[in-house]
PLY file of the C-alpha trace (Angstrom):
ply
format ascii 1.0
element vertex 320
property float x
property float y
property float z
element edge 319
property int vertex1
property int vertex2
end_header
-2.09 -12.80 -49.41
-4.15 -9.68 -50.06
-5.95 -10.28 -47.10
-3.42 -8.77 -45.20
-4.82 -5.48 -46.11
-8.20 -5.71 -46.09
-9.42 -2.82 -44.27
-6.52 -0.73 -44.39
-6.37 2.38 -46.58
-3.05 5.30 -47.41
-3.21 7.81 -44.50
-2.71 10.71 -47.03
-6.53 9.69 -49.01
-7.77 10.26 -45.46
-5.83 13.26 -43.84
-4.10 14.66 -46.86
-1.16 16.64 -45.44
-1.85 16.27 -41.92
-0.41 12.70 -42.01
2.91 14.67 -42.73
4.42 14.93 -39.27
4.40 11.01 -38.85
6.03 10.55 -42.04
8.90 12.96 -41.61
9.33 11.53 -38.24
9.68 8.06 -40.05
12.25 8.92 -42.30
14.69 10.58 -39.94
14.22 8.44 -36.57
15.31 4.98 -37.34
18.18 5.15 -34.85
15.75 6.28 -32.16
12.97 4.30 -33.05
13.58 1.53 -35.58
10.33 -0.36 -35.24
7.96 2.44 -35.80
10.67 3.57 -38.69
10.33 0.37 -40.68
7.03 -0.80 -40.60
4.05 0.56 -42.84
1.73 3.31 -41.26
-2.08 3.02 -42.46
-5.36 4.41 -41.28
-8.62 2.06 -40.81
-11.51 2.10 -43.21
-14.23 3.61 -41.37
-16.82 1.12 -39.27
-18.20 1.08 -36.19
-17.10 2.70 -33.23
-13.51 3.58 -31.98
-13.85 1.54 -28.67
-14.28 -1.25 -30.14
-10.68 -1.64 -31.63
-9.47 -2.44 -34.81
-10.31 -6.17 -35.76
-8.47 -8.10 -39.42
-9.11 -11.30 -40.42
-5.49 -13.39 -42.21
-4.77 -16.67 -44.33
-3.84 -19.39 -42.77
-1.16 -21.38 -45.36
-2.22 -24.92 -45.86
-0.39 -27.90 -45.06
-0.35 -31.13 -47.28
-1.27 -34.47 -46.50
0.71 -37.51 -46.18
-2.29 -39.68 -46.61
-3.82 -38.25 -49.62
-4.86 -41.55 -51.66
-7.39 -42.94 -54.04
-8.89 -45.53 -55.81
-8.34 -45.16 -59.82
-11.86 -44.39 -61.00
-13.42 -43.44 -57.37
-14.73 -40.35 -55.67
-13.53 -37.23 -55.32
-12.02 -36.26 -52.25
-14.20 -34.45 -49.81
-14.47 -30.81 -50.52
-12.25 -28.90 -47.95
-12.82 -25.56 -46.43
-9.90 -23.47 -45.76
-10.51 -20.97 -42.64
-8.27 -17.79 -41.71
-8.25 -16.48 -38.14
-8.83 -12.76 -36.96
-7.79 -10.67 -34.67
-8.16 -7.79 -32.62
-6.30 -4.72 -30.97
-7.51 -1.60 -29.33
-6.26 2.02 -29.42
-3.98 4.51 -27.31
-3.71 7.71 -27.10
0.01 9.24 -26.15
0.03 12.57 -25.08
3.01 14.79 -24.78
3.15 18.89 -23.23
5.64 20.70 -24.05
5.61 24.91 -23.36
7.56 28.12 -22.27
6.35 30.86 -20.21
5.56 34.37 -22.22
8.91 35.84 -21.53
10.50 32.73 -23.21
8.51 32.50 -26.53
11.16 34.25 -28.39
14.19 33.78 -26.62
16.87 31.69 -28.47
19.48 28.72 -26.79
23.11 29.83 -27.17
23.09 28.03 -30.33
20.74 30.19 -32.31
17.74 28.00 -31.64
14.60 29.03 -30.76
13.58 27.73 -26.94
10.54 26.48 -28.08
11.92 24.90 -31.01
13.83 23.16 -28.87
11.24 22.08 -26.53
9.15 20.51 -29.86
11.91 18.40 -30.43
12.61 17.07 -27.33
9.00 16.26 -26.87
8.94 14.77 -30.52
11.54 12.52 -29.21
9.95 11.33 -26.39
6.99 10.75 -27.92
8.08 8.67 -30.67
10.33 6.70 -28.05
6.90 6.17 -26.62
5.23 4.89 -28.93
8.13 2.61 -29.92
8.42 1.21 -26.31
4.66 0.29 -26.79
4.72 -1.35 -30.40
7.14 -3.30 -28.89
6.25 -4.35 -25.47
3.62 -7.30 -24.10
1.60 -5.09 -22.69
-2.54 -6.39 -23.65
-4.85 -4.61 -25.13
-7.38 -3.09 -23.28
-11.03 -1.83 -24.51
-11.43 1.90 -23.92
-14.86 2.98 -22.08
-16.04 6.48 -22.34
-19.04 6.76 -20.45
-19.93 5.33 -16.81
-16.40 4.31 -15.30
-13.89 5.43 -18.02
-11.22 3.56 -18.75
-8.29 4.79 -21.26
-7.86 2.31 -24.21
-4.26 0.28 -24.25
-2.65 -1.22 -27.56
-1.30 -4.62 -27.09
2.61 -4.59 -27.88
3.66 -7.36 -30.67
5.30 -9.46 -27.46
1.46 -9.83 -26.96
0.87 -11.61 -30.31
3.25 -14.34 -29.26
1.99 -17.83 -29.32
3.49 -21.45 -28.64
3.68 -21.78 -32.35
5.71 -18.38 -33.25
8.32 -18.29 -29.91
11.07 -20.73 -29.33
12.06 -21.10 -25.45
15.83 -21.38 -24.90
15.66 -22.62 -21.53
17.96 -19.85 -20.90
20.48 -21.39 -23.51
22.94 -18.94 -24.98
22.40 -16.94 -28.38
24.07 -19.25 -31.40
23.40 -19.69 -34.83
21.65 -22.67 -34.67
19.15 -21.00 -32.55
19.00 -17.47 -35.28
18.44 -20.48 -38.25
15.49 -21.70 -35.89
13.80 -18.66 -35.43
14.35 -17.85 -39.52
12.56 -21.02 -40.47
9.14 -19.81 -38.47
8.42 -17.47 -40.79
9.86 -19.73 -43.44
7.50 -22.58 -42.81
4.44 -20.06 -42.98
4.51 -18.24 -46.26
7.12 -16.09 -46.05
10.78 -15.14 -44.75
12.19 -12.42 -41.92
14.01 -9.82 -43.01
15.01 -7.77 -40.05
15.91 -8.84 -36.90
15.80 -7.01 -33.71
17.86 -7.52 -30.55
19.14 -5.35 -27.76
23.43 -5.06 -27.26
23.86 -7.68 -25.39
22.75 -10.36 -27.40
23.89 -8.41 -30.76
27.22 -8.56 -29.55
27.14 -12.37 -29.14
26.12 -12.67 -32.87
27.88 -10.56 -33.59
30.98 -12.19 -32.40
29.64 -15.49 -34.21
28.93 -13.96 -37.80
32.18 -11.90 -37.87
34.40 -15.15 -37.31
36.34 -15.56 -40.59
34.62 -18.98 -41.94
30.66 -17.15 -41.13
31.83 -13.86 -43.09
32.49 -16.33 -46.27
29.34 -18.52 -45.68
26.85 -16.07 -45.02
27.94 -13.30 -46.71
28.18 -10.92 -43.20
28.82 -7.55 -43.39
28.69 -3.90 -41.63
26.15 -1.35 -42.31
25.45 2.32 -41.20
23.40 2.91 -37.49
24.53 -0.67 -36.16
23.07 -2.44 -38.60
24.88 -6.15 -39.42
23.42 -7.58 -42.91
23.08 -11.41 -43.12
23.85 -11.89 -46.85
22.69 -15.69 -47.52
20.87 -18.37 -45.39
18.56 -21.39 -46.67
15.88 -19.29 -44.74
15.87 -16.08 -45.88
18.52 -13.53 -47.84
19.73 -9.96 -46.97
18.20 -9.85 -43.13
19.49 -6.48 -41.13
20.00 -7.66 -37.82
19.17 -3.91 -35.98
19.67 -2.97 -32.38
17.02 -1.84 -30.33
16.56 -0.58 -27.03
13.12 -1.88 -26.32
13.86 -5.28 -27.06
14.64 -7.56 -23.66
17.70 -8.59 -22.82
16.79 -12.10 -23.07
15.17 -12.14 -26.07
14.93 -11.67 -30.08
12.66 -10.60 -32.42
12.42 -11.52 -36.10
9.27 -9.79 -38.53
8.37 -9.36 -41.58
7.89 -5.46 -41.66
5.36 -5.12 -44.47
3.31 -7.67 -42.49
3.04 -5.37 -39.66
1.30 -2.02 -39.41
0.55 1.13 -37.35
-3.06 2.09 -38.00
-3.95 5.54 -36.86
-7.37 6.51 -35.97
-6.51 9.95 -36.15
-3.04 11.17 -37.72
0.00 12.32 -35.47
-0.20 15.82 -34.68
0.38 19.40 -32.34
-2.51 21.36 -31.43
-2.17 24.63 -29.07
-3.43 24.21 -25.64
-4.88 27.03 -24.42
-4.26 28.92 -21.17
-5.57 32.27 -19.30
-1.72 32.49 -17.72
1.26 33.62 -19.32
2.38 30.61 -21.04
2.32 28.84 -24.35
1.62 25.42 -24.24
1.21 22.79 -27.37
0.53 19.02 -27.44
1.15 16.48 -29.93
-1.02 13.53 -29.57
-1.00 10.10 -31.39
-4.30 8.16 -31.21
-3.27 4.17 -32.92
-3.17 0.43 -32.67
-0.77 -2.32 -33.70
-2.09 -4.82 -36.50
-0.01 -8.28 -36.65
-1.20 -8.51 -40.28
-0.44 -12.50 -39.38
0.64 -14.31 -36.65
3.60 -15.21 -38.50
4.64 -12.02 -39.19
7.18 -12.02 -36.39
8.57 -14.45 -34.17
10.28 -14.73 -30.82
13.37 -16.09 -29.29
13.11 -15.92 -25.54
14.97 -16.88 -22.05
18.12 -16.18 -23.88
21.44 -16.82 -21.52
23.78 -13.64 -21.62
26.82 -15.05 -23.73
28.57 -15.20 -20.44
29.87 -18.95 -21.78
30.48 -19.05 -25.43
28.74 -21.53 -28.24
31.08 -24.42 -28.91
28.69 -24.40 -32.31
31.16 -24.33 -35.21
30.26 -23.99 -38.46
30.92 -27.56 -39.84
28.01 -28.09 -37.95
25.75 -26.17 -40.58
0 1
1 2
2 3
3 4
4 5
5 6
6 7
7 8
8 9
9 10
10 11
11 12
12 13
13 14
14 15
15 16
16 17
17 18
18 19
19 20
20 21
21 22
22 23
23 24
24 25
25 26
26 27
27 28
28 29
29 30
30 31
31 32
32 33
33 34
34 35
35 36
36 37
37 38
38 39
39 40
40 41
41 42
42 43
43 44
44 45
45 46
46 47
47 48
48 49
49 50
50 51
51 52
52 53
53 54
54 55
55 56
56 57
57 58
58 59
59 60
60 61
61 62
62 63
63 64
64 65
65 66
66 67
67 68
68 69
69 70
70 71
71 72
72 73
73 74
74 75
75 76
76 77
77 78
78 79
79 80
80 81
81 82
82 83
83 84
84 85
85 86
86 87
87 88
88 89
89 90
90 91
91 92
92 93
93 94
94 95
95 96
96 97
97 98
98 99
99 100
100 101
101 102
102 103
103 104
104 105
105 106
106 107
107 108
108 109
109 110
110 111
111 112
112 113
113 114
114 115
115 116
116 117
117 118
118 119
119 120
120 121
121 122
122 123
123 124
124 125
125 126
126 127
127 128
128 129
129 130
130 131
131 132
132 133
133 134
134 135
135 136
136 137
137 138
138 139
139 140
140 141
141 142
142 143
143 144
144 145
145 146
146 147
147 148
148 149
149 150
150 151
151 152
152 153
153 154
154 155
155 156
156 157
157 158
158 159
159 160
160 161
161 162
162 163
163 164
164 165
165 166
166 167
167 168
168 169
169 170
170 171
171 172
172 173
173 174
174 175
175 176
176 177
177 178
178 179
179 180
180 181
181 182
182 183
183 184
184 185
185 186
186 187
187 188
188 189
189 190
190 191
191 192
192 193
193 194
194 195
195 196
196 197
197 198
198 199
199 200
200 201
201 202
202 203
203 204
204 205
205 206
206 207
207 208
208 209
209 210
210 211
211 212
212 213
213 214
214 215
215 216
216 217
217 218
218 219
219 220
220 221
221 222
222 223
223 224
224 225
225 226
226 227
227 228
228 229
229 230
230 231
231 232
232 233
233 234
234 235
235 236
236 237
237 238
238 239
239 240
240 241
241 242
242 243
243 244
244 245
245 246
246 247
247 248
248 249
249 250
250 251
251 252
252 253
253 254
254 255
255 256
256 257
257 258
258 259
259 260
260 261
261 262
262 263
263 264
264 265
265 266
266 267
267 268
268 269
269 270
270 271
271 272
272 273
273 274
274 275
275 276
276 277
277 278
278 279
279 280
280 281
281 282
282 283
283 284
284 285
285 286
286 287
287 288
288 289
289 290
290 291
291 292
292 293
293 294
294 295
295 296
296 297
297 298
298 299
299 300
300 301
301 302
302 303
303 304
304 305
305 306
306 307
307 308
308 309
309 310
310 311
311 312
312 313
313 314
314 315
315 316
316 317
317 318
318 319
C-alpha cells in the first residue's frame, strides 16, 4: 500500500547529519526503549503550519461479496468506489536540562568519566524513556496554540488509535493462546501480519509459561532470544513474531504492530543546544519536537482487561 507513505520523506534529505543523535540512540536503546527502537523515524513533507498536526490518508482492504451475481449477457455491475480514511495527530515537544556548575565542567566521576558526560547520558535516558512512555500511552492529541491563550501541543499515544474493530476485550479473562491467535488474526484479516508483540512481565511470564510447555516448543517453533525477547517460530497468522517486554505497556493489556506501519515523524530532528546563563553554570538541552503516525488502523492491535495469570488456562494444545 504505498499510501502508507505518502507525505513522509528520509530525515537525513532534510537535516543531513543532524538527524544523527536519534539514530544512534535507536540502535543502542532497544532494551530501554523498544518501541521508539523498532519503528521507522521520518520527517513530514513540508505544508502548512506546525499547529495544525500531521494529517495521512490509508487504504482501506476490500471485502468480497457473497451476493455477487448476474444474468449471462446483462449489465455490468455498478461501478464501485473504494474510499481510504485519514487521520490526524499533533506534535510535542520534550524537553530535558541537564548542567554542572563552573567548578564541575571538568571534573571527572571516580571512573574516569567526565561529570558532564555523565549528566548527557542520564538525561539522554530519560528523555528517550519519555518519549517511549508517550508513543505508547492513550494519552489524545491535543492542537498546540501559540498566540492568545497558549496551549502546548500533545501527541496522541498508539492506545489512542484503538477502535472496537482493532481491540479485543477479555472481560478480564486470563492471557492464553487462544486469545494471542485472536489478536494475530486482526492484522491478518486486514492486509497484513504482526510481527512483534509487546507486553509488560506479568503477562510475558504467563505466555511464557504456555509457549515453553514441551508440545508448544514443537508446534510453534518457540525459542529464546537476547534482551527478553521469546520468538514465535510458526502460526497460521503470522511467522517469526518477537514477543518483547516493555515497561510502558499495562499490566492488563497487549500490544501487537506491524512496525514498518508505524512511524515517528519529527518536525524538527532530536538534538542539544547550549542554554545560556549570566551565572556560573553550564547548562544544555536536548529537545525532541514529533508526532506518532498509525500509518493504518490496523497496524497494531490491542488485547485489554487481561486477568493476572493468578488461575492458569486449562487451554491445551489439542485444542489448536
Amino acid at each position: 500500500m504505498p499510501i502508507l507513505k505518502t507525505g513522509l520523506v528520509d530525515q537525513a534529505q532534510v537535516w543531513g547529519k543532524e538527524a544523527d543523535l536519534e539514530r544512534v540512540i535507536k540502535e543502542t536503546g532497544f532494551k530501554d526503549t523498544p518501541f521508539l527502537s523498532l519503528i521507522p523515524s521520518a520527517a513530514p513533507i513540508r505544508s502548512g503550519k506546525a499547529a495544525l498536526g500531521h494529517a495521512w490518508f490509508y487504504d482501506d482492504v476490500p471485502d468480497g461479496d457473497v451476493a455477487n451475481k448476474h444474468l449471462e449477457g446483462g449489465a455490468p455491475a455498478p461501478a464501485e468506489y473504494f474510499e481510504g480514511g485519514s487521520l490526524l495527530n499533533h506534535y510535542q515537544i520534550v524537553k530535558n536540562t541537564y548542567g554542572v556548575t563552573g567548578s564541575n565542567e571538568d571534573a571527572t566521576r571516580v571512573d574516569g568519566k567526565l561529570v558532564l558526560t555523565d549528566q548527557f547520558l542520564k538525561a539522554k535516558l530519560k528523555h528517550v524513556k519519555s518519549i517511549e512512555q508517550i508513543l505508547l500511552s492513550d494519552q489524545p492529541a491535543v492542537q498546540r496554540v501559540n498566540a492568545g491563550s497558549p496551549v502546548e501541543g500533545q501527541c496522541a499515544g498508539l492506545k489512542a488509535f484503538a477502535t472496537v474493530n482493532n481491540t479485543i476485550d477479555t472481560a478480564g479473562d486470563n492471557l492464553s493462546w487462544k486469545l494471542i491467535r485472536e489478536l494475530l488474526k486482526i492484522g491478518w484479516r486486514n492486509g497484513g501480519t504482526f510481527s512483534h508483540v509487546f507486553m509488560n512481565s506479568t503477562q510475558k511470564d504467563v505466555l511464557d509459561d504456555i509457549l515453553f510447555s514441551k508440545a508448544y516448543i514443537t508446534l510453534l517453533g518457540t525459542k529464546t532470544l537476547e534482551n527478553n525477547v521469546t520468538l514465535i517460530g510458526n502460526t497460521p497468522y503470522g511467522s517469526n513474531i518477537k514477543v518483547v517486554l516493555s515497561p510502558y505497556v499495562g499490566q492488563n493489556e497487549i500490544i501487537a504492530i506491524r512496525p514498518q506501519d508505524i512511524y515517528k515523524v519529527n518536525l524538527r530532528p532530536m538534538k542539544t543546544r547550549d542554554i545560556l546563563s549570566p551565572n556560573d553554570i553550564k547548562q544544555k538541552e536536548i529537545i525532541s519536537e514529533f508526532t506518532l503516525r498509525v500509518c493504518t488502523p490496523f497496524a497494531f492491535a490491542l488485547l485489554s482487561d487481561l486477568g493476572d495469570g493468578s488461575t492458569p488456562p486449562s487451554e491445551s494444545v489439542e485444542e489448536e
